[in-house]
C-alpha positions in Angstrom: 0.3 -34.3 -21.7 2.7 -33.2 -19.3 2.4 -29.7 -17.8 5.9 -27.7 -17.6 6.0 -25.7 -14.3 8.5 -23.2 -13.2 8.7 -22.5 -9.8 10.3 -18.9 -9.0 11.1 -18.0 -5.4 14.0 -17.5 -3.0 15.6 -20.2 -0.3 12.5 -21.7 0.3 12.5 -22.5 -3.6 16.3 -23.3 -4.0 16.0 -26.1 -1.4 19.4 -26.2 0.5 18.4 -25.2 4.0 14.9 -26.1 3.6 12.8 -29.3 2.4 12.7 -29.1 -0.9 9.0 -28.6 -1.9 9.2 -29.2 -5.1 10.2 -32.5 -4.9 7.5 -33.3 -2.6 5.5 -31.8 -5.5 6.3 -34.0 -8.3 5.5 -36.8 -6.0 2.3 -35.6 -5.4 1.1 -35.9 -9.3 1.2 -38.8 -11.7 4.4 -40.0 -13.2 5.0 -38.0 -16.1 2.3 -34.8 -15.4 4.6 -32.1 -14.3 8.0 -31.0 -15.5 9.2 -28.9 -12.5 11.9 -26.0 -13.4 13.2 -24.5 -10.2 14.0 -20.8 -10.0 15.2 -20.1 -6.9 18.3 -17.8 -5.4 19.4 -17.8 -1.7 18.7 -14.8 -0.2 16.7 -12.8 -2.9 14.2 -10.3 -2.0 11.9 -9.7 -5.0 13.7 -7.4 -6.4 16.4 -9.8 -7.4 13.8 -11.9 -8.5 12.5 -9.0 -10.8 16.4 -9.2 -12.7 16.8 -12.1 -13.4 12.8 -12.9 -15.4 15.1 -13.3 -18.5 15.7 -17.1 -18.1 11.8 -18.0 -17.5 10.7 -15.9 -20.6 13.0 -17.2 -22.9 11.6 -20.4 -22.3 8.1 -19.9 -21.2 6.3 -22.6 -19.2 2.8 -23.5 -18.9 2.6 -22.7 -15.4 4.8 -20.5 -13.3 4.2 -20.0 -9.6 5.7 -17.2 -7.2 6.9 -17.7 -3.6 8.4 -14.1 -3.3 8.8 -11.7 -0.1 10.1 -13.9 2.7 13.6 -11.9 2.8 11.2 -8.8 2.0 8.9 -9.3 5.4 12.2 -10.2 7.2 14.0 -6.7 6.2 10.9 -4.8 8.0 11.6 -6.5 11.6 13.9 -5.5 14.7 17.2 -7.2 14.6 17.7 -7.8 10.4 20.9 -7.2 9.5 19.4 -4.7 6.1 22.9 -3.0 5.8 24.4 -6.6 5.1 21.5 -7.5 2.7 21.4 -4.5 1.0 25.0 -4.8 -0.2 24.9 -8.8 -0.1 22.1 -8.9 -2.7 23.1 -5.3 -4.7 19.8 -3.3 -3.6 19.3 -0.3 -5.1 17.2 0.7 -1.6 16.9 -0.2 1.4 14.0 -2.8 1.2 10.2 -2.0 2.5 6.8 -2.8 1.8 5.8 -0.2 -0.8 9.1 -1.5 -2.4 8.4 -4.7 -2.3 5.0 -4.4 -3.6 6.3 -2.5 -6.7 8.8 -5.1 -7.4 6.4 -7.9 -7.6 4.4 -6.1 -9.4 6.9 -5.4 -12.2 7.4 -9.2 -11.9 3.8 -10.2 -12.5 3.0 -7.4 -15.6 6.6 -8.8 -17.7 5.4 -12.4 -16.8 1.9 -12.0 -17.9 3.2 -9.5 -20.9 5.5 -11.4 -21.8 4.5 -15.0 -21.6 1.4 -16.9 -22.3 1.7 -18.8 -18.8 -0.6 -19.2 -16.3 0.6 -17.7 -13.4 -0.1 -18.0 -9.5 1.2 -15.6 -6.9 1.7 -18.1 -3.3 1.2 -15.9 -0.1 4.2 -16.1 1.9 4.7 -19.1 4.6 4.3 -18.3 8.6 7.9 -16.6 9.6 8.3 -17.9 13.2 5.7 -19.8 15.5 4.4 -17.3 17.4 0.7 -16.2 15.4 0.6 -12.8 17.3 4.6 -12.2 17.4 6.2 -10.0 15.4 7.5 -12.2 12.7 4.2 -14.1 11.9 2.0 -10.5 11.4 5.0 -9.3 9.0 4.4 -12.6 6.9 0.3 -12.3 7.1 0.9 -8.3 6.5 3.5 -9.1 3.0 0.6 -12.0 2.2 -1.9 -9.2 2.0 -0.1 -7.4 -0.6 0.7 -10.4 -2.1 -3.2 -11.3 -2.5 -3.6 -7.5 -3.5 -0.9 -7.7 -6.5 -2.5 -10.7 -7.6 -6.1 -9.2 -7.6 -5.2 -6.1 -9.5 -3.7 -8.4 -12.1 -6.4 -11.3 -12.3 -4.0 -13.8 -10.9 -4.7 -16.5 -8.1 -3.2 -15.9 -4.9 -2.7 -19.4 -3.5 -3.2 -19.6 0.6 -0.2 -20.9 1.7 -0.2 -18.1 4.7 -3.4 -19.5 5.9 -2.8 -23.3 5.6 0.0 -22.9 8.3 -1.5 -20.5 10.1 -4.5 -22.9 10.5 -1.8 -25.7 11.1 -0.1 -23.8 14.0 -3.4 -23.4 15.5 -4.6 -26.8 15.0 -1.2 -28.1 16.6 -0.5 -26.0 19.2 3.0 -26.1 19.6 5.3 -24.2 21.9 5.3 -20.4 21.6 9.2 -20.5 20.9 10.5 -17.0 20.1 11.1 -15.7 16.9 15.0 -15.5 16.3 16.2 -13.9 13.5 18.5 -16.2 11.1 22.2 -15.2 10.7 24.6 -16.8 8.7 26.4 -18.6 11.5 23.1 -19.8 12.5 22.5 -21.3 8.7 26.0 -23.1 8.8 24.9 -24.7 12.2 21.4 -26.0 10.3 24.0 -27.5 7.8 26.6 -28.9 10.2 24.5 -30.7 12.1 22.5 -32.0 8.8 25.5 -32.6 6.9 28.1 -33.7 9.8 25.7 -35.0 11.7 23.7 -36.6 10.2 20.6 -35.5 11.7 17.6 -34.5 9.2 16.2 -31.7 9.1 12.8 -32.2 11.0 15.0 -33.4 13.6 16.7 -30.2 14.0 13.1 -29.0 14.2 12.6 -30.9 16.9 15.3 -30.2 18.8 14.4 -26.9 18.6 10.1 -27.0 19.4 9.8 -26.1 16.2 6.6 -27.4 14.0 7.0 -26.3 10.4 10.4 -25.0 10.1 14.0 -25.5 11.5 14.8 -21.7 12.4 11.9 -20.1 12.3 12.1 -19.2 7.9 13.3 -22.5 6.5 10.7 -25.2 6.4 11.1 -28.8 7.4 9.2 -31.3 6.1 5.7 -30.8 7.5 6.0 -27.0 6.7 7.1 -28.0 2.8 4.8 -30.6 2.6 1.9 -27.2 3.0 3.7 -25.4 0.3 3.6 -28.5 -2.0 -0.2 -29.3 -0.9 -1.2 -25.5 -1.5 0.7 -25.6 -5.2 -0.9 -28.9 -6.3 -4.5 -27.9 -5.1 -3.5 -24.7 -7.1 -2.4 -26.9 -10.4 -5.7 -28.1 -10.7 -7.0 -25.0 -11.5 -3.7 -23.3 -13.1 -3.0 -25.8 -15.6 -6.8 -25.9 -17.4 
């Protein structure tokens, strides 16, 4: 019996700047055991994700995974341009952690109360390359109240957090520094993979970059993790 899976997130989820994960997903099962919905929205901070619930409960799935909190993590770091996001994506505040952990939780108590899904909350992916930079401990800090929303609601919090984190220090790669993503530095990503012509992992390349191509977006070893941590995760969701 197929399993119908809908995959909420941001970016990461939406798949135009980064790898797309899920499709790496549905490669990973059988033919015919997953139907993937994606729900996923440039830029959104959990929040956003919080308004817009209406389309997954209308139609419930069996599954539904979470990869919330990347823009969230971002927002709490030197050099983000919040102003711009705040009115970009219609925040009601100016984004922070306590925010963001009440916002997913509002997401995870409608989804459970209102669907009869199973549901798995995905710690958030490294931001940058540097373990003990900046970036990286705002990701491992937003995974920790990640893993604390989903144990005060009896959800699993799938390890996606610590599979690259034990992937960066298993590989080693050059401490680049963590640069905060603009929009003109988005539209070069695409240039160069549209115009171009060069893929995406070898943007990454170009750049010293092991799992993503500026430091947020993933290439395709960094999406290959996300779709490794879901399907290890299906295995358990989906009985």
């Amino acid at each position: 019996m197929t399993t119908r899976v809908a995959c909420l997130g941001d970016s990461l989820t939406r798949a135009q700047f980064s790898v797309d994960y899920l499709d790496l997903l549905e490669r990973r099962r059988p033919p015919g055991d997953v139907r993937i919905d994606r729900f996923g929205v440039n830029g959104d901070f959990a929040h956003n994700l919080l308004q817009r619930l209406d389309a997954v409960v209308a139609d419930p799935p069996d599954v539904i995974t979470v990869l919330i909190g990347t823009n969230d993590a971002r927002a709490s770091l030197d050099g983000y341009p919040v102003e711009q996001a705040v009115k970009r994506k219609k925040l009601p505040v100016r984004p922070s952690a306590g925010w963001f952990q009440e916002c997913l939780e509002a997401v995870v108590a409608r989804l459970r109360a209102e669907t009869d899904a199973t549901i798995g909350l995905l710690s958030l992916p490294v931001l940058g390359q540097r373990l003990d930079g900046a970036a990286a401990q705002a990701s491992e800090a937003y995974s920790r109240m990640i893993a604390e929303v989903a144990a005060g609601h009896g959800v699993p919090c799938l390890p996606l957090h610590e599979r690259q984190a034990e992937e960066l220090r298993r590989a080693d790669p050059p401490p680049v520094p963590y640069r905060e993503v603009t929009p003109a530095a988005t539209v070069g990503v695409l240039v160069e993979h549209a115009v171009l012509r060069r893929s995406l992992d070898a943007i990454s390349r170009r750049r010293g970059l092991l799992l993503t191509t500026d430091h947020v977006h993933q290439n395709s070893r960094g999406a290959a993790l996300i779709a490794e941590v879901v399907d290890a995760g299906l295995s358990t969701l989906s009985t």
